[in-house]
C-alpha positions in Angstrom: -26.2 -13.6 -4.8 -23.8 -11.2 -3.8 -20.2 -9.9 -2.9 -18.6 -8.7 0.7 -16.5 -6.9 2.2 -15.3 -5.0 5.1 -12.7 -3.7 8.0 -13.0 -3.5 11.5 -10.5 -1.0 13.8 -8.6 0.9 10.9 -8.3 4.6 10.5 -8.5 3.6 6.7 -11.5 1.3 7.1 -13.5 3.2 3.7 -10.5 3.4 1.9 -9.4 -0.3 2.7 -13.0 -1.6 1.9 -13.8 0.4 -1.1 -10.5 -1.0 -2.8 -11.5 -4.4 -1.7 -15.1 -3.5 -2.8 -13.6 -2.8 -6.7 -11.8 -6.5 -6.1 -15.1 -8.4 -6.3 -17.2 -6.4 -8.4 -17.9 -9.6 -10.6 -19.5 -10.9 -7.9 -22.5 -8.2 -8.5 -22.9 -7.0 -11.6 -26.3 -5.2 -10.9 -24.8 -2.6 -7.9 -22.9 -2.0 -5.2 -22.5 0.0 -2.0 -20.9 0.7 1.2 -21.7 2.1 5.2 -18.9 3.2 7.2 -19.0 4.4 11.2 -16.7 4.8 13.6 -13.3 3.4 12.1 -15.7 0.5 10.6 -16.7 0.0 7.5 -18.5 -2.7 4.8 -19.4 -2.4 1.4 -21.6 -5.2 -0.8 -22.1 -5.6 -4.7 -25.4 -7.2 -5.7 -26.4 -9.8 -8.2 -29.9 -9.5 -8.2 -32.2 -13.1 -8.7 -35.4 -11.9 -7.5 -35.5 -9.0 -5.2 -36.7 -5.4 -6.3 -34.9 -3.5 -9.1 -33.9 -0.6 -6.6 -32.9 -1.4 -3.6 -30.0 0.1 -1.1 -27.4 -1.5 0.0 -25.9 -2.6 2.2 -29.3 -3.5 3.8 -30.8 -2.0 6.8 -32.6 -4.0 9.0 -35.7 -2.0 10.4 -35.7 -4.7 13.5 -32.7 -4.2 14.9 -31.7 -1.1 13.3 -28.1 -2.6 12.0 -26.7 -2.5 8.5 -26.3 -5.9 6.6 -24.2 -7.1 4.2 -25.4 -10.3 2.7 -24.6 -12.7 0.2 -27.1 -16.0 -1.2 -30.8 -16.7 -0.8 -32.8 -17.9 1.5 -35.6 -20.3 0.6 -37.3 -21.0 3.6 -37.6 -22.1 7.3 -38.6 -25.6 8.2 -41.4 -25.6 10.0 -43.0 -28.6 13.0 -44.9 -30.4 10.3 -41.6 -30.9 8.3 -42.8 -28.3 5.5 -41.2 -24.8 4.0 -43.9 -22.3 5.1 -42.2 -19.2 4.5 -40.5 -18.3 1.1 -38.7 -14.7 1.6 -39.1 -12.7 -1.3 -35.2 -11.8 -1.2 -33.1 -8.8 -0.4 -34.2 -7.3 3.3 -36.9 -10.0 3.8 -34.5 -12.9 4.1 -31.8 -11.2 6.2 -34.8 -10.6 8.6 -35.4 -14.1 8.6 -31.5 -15.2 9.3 -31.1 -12.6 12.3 -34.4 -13.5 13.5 -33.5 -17.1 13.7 -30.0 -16.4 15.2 -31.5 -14.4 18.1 -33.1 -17.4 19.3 -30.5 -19.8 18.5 -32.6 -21.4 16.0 -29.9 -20.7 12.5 -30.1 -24.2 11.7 -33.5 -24.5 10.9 -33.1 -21.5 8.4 -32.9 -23.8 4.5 -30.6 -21.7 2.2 -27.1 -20.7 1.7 -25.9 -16.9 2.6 -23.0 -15.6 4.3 -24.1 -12.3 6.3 -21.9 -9.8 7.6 -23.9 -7.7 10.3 -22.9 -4.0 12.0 -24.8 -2.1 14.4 -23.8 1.7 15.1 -23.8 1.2 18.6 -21.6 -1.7 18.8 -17.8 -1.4 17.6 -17.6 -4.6 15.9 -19.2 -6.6 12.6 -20.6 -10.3 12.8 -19.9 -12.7 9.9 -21.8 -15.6 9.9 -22.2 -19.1 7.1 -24.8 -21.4 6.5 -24.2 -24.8 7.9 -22.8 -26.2 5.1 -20.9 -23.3 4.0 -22.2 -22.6 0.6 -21.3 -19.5 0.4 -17.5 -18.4 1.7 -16.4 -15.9 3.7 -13.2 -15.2 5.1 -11.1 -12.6 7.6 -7.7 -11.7 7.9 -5.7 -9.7 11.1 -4.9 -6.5 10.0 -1.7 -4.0 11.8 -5.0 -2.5 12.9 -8.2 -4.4 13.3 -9.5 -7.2 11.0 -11.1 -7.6 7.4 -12.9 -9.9 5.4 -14.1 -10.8 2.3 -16.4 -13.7 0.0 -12.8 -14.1 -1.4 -9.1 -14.5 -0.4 -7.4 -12.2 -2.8 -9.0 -8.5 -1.7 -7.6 -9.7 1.8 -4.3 -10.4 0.4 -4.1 -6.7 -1.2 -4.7 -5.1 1.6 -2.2 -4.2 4.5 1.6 -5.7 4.7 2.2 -9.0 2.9 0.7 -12.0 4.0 3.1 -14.8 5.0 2.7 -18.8 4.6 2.2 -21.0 7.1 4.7 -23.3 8.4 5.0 -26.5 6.3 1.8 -25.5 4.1 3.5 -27.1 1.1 3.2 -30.1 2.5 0.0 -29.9 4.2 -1.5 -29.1 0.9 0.4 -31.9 -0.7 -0.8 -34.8 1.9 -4.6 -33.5 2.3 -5.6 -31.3 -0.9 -6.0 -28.1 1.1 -5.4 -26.7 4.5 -6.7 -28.3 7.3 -9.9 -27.0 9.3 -11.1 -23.2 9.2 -7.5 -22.8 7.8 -5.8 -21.4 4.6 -2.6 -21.1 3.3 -1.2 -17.6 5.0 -0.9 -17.5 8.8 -3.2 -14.6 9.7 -6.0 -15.6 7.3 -9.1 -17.9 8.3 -12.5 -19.0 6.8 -15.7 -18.4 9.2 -16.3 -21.5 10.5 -19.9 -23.0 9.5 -20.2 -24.3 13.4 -19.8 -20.6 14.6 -20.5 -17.1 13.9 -17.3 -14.5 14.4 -17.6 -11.0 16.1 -14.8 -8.8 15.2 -13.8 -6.1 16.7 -10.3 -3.6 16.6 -8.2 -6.3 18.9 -9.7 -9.9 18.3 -11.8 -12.4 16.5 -14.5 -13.7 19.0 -15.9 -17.1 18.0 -19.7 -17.5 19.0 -20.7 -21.4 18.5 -24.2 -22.1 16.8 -26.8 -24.4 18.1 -26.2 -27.5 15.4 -28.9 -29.3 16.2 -31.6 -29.6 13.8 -34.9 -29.4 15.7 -37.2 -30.6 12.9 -37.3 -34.4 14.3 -40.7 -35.2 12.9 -39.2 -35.5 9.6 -38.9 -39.1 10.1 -42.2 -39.6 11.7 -43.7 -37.6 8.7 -42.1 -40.1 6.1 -41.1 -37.7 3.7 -40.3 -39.8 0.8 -36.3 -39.2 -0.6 -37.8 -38.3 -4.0 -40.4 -36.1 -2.6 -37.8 -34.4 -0.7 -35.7 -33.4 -4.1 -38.6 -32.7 -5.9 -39.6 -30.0 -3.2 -36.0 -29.1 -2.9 -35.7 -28.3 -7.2 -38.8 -26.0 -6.5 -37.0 -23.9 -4.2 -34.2 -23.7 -6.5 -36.0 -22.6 -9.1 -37.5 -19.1 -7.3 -36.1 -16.6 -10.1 -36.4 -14.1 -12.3 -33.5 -14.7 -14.6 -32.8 -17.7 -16.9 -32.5 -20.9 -15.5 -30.1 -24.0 -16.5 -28.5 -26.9 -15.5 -24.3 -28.4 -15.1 -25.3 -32.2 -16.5 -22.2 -34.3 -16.3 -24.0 -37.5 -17.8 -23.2 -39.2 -13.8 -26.6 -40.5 -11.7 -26.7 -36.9 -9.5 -27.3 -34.3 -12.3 -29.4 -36.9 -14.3 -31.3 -37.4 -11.4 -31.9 -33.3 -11.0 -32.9 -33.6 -15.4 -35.5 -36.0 -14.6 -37.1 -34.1 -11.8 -36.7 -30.8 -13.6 -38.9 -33.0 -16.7 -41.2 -34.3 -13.7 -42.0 -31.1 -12.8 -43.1 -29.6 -16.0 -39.8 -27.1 -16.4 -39.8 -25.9 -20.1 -36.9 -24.0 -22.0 -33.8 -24.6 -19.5 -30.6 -25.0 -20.7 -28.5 -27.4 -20.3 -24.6 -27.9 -19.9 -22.2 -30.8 -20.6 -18.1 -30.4 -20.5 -16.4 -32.9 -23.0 -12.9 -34.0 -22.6 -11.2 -36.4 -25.1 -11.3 -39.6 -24.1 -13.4 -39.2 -21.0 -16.6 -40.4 -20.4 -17.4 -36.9 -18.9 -20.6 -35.2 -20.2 -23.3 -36.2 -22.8 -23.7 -35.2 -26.3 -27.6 -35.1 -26.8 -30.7 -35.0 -24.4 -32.0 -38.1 -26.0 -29.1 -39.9 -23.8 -30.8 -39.5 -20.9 -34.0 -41.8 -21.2 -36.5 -39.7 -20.4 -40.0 -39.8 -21.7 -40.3 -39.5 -25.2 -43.4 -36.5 -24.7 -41.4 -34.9 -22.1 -40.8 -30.9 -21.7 -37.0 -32.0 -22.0 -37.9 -31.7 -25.5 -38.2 -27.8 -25.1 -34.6 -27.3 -23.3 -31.8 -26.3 -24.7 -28.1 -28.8 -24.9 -24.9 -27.5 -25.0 -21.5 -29.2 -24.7 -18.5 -27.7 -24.4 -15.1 -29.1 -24.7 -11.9 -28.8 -23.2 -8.6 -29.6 -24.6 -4.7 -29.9 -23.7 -4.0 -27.1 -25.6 -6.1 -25.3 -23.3 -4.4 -25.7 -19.9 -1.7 -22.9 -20.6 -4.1 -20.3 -19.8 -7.1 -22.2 -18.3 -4.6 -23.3 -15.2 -3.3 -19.8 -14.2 -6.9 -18.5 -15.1 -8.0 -20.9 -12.3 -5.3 -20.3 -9.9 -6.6 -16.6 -10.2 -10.2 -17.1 -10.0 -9.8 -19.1 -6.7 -6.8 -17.0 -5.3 -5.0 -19.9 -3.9 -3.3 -23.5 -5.0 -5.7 -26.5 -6.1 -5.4 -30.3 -6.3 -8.8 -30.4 -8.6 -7.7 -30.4 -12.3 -11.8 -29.7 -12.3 -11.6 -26.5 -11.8 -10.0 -25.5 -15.4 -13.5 -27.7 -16.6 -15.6 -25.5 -14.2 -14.7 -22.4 -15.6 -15.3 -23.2 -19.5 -18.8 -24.3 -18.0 -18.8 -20.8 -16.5 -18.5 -19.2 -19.4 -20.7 -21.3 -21.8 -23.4 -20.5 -19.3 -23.0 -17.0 -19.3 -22.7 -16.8 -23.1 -26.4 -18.7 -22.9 -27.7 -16.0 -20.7 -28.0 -18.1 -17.8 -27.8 -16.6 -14.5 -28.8 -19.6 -12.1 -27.3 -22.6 -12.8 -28.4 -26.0 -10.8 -25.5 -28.3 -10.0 -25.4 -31.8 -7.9 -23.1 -30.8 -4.9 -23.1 -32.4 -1.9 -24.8 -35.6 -3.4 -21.6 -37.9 -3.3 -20.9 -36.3 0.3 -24.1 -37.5 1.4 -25.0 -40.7 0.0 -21.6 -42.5 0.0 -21.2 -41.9 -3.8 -17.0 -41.7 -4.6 -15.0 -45.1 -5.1 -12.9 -44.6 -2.4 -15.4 -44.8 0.1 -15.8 -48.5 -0.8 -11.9 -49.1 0.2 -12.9 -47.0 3.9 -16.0 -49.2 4.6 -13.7 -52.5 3.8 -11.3 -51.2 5.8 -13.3 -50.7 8.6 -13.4 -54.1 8.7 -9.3 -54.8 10.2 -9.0 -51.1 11.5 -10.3 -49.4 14.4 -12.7 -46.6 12.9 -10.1 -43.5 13.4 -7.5 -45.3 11.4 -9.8 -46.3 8.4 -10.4 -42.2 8.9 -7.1 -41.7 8.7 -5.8 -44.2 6.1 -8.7 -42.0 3.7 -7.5 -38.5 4.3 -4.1 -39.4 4.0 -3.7 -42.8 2.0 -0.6 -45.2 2.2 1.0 -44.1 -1.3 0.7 -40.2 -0.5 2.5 -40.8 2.8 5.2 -42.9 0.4 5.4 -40.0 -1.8 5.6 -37.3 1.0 8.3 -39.3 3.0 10.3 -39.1 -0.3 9.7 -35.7 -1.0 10.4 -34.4 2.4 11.1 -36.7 5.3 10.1 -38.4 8.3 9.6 -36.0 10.4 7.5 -33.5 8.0 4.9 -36.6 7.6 4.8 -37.0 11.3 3.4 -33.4 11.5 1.2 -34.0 9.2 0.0 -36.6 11.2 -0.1 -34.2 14.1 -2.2 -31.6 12.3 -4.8 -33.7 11.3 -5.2 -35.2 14.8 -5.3 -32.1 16.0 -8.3 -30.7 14.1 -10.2 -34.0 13.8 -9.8 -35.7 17.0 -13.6 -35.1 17.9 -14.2 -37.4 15.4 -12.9 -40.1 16.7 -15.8 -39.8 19.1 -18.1 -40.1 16.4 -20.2 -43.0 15.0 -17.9 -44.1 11.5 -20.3 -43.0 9.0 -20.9 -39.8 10.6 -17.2 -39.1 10.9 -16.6 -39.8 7.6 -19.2 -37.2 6.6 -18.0 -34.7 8.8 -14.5 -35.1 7.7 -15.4 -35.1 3.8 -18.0 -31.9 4.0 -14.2 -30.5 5.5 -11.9 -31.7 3.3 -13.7 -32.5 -0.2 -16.9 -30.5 0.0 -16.1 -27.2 1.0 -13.6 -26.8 -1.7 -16.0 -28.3 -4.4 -18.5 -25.5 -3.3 -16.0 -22.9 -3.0 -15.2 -23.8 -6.9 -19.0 -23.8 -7.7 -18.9 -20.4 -5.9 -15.4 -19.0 -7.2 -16.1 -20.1 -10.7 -19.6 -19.0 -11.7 -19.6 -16.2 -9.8 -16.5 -14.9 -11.8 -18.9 -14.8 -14.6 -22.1 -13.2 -12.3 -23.6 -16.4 -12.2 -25.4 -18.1 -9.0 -24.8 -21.5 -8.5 -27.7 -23.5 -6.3 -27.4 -27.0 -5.1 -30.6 -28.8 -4.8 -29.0 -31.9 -2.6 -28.0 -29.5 0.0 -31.3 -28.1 0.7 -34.7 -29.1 1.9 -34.7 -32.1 3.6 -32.5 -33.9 1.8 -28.9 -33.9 4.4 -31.8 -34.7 6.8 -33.4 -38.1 4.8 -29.4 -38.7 4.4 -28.6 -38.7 7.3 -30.8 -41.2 8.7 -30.0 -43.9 6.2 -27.5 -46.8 7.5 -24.6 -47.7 6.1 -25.5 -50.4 4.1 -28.5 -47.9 2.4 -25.2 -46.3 1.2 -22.8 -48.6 0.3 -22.5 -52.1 -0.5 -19.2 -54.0 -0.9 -18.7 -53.1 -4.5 -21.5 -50.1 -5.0 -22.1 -46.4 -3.9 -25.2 -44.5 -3.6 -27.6 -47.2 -3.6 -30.5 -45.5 -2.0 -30.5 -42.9 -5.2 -30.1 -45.7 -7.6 -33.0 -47.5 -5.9 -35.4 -44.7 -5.7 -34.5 -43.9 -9.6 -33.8 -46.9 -10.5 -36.9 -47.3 -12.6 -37.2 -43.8 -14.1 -33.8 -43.3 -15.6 -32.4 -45.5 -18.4 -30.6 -48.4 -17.0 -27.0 -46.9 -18.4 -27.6 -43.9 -15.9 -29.1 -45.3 -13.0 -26.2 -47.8 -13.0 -23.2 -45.8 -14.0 -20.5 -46.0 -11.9 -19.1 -42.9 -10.5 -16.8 -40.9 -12.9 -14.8 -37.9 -11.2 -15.1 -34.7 -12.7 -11.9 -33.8 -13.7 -8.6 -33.4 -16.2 -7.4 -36.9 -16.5 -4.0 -35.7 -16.1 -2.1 -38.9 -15.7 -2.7 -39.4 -19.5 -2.7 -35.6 -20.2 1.0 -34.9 -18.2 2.8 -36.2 -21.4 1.0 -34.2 -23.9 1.5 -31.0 -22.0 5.8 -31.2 -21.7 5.5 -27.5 -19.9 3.9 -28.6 -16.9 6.4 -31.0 -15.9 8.9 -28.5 -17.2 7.4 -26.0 -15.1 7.9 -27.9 -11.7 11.2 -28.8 -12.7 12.4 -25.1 -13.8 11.3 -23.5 -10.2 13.2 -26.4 -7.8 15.3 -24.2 -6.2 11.9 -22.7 -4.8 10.4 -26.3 -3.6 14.3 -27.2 -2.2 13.9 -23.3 0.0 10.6 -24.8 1.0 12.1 -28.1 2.3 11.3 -30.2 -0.4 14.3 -33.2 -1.2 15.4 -32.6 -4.6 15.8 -36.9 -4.9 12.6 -36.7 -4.1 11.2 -34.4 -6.9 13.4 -35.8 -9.3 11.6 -39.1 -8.5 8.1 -38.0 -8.9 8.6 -35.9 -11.9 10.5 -38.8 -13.6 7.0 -41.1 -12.6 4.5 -38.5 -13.7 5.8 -38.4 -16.8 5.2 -42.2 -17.1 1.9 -41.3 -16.7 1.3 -42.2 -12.4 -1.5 -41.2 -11.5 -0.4 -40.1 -8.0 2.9 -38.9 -9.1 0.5 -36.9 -11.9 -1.6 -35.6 -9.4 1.1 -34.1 -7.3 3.1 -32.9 -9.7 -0.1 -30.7 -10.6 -0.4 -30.1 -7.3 3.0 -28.6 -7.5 2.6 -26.9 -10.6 -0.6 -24.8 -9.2 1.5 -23.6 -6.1 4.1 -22.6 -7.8 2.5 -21.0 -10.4 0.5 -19.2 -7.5 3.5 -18.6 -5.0 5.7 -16.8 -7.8 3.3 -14.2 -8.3 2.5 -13.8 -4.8 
């Protein structure tokens, strides 16, 4: 797990990467380097998991002769028979593997999560390219001269003239959570897609699709069991050298990863649990958890952390600056007290359930989509979920007509394909978009502010794949999520677990907005910046007077609010 950087097309391009280089370096704690030729130039600091002590970077790769800058592990390639046969002992070995696979076309057979950043002396011109889910971030930004990126938004922002907003972001981010698509919140800054590679050069940004289909098909013919599947897919998780815990909310996903970890014999791990007042977040001991009384379990290690509203004065603008840009998720302030805990316990890997609600229909609001399903056509149940009925109220109010329309307009615009899709797989594709990319980006983000590599066992193997094939109702009933996981542990995990209804991980600020009078204070004291930004001051007036009677929408906006303007005043 790594760090990186570089420019394409400047006379500065060492200069400009070295400064970004100094940006990240708590990304990789264990070393660092750079390569520069021809008015390019990348750099790459190094956490190191598993891979030799002493090893140069950036990588050269003997093959092809190029220079690689890489960042994540690789833990195999799926094979005919549906297995893992090859298990790259990190560093130069695994970025063999990716460029290998992306000569013939074949990168999404590759099982890992890395973002690779490739230069070869003859060419004038780096290539940045993501696993499929997009684990691990990357980003580029348009340069007076040439192009940069980074594994995080703020180097890019330091670097060359200042970076200017996009039209109507405030909204956008209001309606949706985030920006829309590969997008972010300045105009001449993008994310590398996960569909496509990019080759930059001095004057433009080519985008290269990838083949995205998966050409392991005997998986199903093979009848790889779902719990055989997660139980291979810990194993690969666990390939390291350095200590070794685990995120446990208490909720059926990281329960579910405990009781495989027991399963599979795991001694001395330690585990995490945050702790809000009045939440049901996190559990207190092990014993909670059901699991056999003789278990290893009883050799791991429990922690819980708390968090409190007294905390949020500088947890919120430490998480603004962590993640360089605006957030809806009040998790994020949780995520980075888990950070730290882990660190202090000497943990450098940390396991965490991402991707699990994404995959087997697991939040509560995917019970309102299926039902509506059932009186709209399939777009508009899409629709009505990114962008539900009382957010449009609330944007209407705080804008007008015409700023919700092009909303609308954006979201049609980069979705539209979807409406060519089957309804389940739509509503994948738009929620590994809009919800999962910015939960992994916070996973990343967060742990890797304290050198820590996050891995996400539900992401990996064949897990998406076994997903993917299950029918709706394998997912979802009319009043329960995840069924398929509650079946298959249904009968391993106490019944309080394998049952419990999904609790989001997250500040409940609706209760909280009232305790903590500075937030709303806050909003209210920098209006005249919302009102330059188009926002209706009836508007605000109205949703600050309705947080503060403890809304949940109105609460959730108004942090919204808070985290941009906290962000945009020191930008």
């Amino acid at each position: 797990m790594c760090g990186i950087v570089g420019v394409v097309g400047h006379p500065k391009a060492s200069e400009l990467t070295f400064s970004m280089l100094q940006e990240i370096e708590h990304r990789g704690p264990d070393g660092n380097g750079m390569i520069t030729y021809a008015n390019q130039s990348m750099g790459m600091c190094r956490l190191r998991i598993r891979s030799k002590q002493a090893q140069a970077i950036p990588i050269v790769n003997k093959e092809t002769g190029s220079y690689i800058a890489y960042n994540g592990e690789i833990y195999g390639q799926l094979g005919e028979n549906g297995n893992l046969p090859l298990e790259p002992e990190g560093g130069p070995g695994e970025v063999s593997l990716i460029l290998a696979a992306q000569s013939k076309n074949q990168i999404s057979d590759i099982d890992g999560m890395y973002a690779v950043a490739q230069m070869v002396p003859d060419q004038i011109g780096i290539k940045l390219s993501r696993d499929p889910f997009g684990i691990k971030p990357i980003f580029y930004r348009k340069l007076n001269h040439g192009y940069a990126f980074s594994s995080e938004i703020k180097p890019l922002v330091k670097i060359g003239n200042k970076a200017i907003l996009r039209d109507n972001v405030l909204a956008e981010f209001l309606a949706f959570g985030n920006p829309l698509g590969n997008q972010t919140f300045y105009k001449d800054i993008l994310k590398v897609p996960t569909e496509s590679s990019v080759f930059l050069t001095r004057d433009k940004a080519k985008i290269i699709p990838k083949d995205s289909s998966n050409k392991n098909s005997l998986l199903l013919q093979n009848k790889i069991d779902l719990r055989t599947a997660l139980r291979n897919s810990i194993k690969t998780c666990l390939l390291s050298e350095r200590k070794i815990g685990l995120a446990l909310s208490g909720g059926l996903d990281s329960s579910i990863l405990a009781c495989e970890l027991n399963a599979l014999g795991v001694e001395e791990i330690t585990t995490i649990s945050v702790q809000i007042p009045g939440v049901s977040d996190g559990i207190k001991t092990l014993e909670e958890l059901g699991l056999p009384k003789k278990g290893v379990w009883n050799s791991w290690t429990h922690k819980v952390v708390t968090v409190k509203p007294d905390e949020l004065p500088y947890l919120i603008p430490d998480s603004i600056s962590v993640m360089g840009q605006p957030t809806r998720m009040t998790s994020i302030p949780l995520y980075l007290k888990l950070a730290q805990a882990a660190k202090e316990e000497g943990i450098t890997v940390l396991l965490t359930g991402e991707g699990a609600d994404e995959l087997f229909g697991g939040y509560p609001n995917y019970l309102e989509w299926r039902n509506n399903l059932n009186h709209f056509r399939s777009w508009e149940a899409l629709q009505d979920f990114a962008l539900p009925t009382q957010r449009r109220i609330w944007l209407k109010r705080l804008f007008n007509e015409s700023v919700l329309e092009w909303c609308d307009s954006q979201f049609h615009e980069i979705y539209s394909d979807l409406s060519k899709r089957e309804s389940l797989s739509a509503l994948r594709a738009l929620e590994f978009s809009l919800h999962l990319d910015p939960l992994l980006l916070r996973v990343d983000h967060c742990l890797m502010h304290y050198g820590i590599e996050g891995r996400t066992p539900y992401l990996h193997g064949h897990i998406p794949l076994i997903a993917n094939s299950l029918p709706l109702d394998e997912l979802l009933s009319d009043t329960e999520t995840k069924i398929a996981l509650r079946k298959m542990w249904g009968n391993t995990l106490s019944n309080g677990h394998a049952m419990k209804r999904k609790h989001h991980f997250r500040i409940p600020i609706a209760s909280w907005i009232s305790k903590c009078v500075w937030m709303l204070k806050h909003v209210e004291n920098h209006s005249n910046t919302l009102h330059q930004l188009g926002m209706n001051a009836k508007g605000l007036s109205a949703l600050l007077k309705e947080a503060a009677s403890g809304d949940e929408q109105a609460a959730s906006l108004c942090y919204s609010l808070l985290t941009f303007l906290i962000w945009y005043t020191k930008n």
